[in-house]
C-alpha positions in Angstrom: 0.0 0.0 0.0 3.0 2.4 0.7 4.1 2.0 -2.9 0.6 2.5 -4.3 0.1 6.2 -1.9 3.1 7.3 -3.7 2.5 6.7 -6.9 -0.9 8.8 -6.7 1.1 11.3 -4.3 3.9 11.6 -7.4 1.3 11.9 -10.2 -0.1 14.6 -8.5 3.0 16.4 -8.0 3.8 15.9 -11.7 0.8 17.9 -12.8 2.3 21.2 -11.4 5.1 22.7 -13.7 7.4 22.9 -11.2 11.5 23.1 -10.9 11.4 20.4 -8.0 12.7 17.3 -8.9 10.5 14.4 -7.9 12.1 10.4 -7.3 10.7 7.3 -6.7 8.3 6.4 -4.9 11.1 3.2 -3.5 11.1 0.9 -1.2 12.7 2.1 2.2 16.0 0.5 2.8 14.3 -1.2 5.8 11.2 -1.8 4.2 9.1 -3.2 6.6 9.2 -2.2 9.9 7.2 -3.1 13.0 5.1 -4.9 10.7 4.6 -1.8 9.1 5.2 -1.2 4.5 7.6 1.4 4.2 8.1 3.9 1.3 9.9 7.0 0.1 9.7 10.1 -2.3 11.7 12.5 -2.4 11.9 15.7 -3.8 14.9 18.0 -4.3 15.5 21.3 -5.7 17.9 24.0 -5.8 15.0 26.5 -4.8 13.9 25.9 -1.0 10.8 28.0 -1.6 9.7 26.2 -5.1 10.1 22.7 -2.6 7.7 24.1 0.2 4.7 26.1 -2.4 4.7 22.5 -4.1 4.3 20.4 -1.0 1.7 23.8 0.3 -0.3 23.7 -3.2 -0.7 19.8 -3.2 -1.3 18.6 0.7 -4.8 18.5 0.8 -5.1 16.8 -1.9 -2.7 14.3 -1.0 -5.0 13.8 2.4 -8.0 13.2 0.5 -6.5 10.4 -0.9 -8.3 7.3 -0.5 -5.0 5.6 0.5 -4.1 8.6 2.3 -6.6 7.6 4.9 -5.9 4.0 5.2 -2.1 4.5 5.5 0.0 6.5 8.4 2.4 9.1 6.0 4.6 12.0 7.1 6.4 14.6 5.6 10.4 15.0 6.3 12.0 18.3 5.3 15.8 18.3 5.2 16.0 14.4 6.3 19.2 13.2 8.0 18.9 9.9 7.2 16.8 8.2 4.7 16.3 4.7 6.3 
């Protein structure tokens, strides 16, 4: 299901014309955890403001997800580790 959430969660984020740089969604390096399906997409860009107004302009759509609802998600600005 973690795969699945991102894959909506990136196709939505493609829609915007936007400089930020979207990958994956992956597989976490530990992928399941606490019997748990874990997941990552990340986004990068050069412009810290571009990086926030595209996560801004898209979270609520993201929690309307149906998927969204069924799955516990968080957003990590400037991880420090990606495990």
């Amino acid at each position: 299901m973690a795969i699945e959430l991102l894959q909506q969660v990136s196709g939505l984020l493609h829609q915007s014309n936007s400089s930020v740089l979207i990958l994956g969604p992956v597989p976490a390096l530990m992928e399941k955890r606490a019997g748990r399906y874990r997941a990552q997409l990340l986004m990068r860009s050069a412009d810290r403001g571009a990086l926030h107004q595209l996560i801004d302009q898209h979270i609520d759509s993201v929690t309307k997800l149906k998927l969204a609802r069924k799955a516990r998600w968080s957003i990590d600005i400037d991880p420090t580790e990606l495990i």
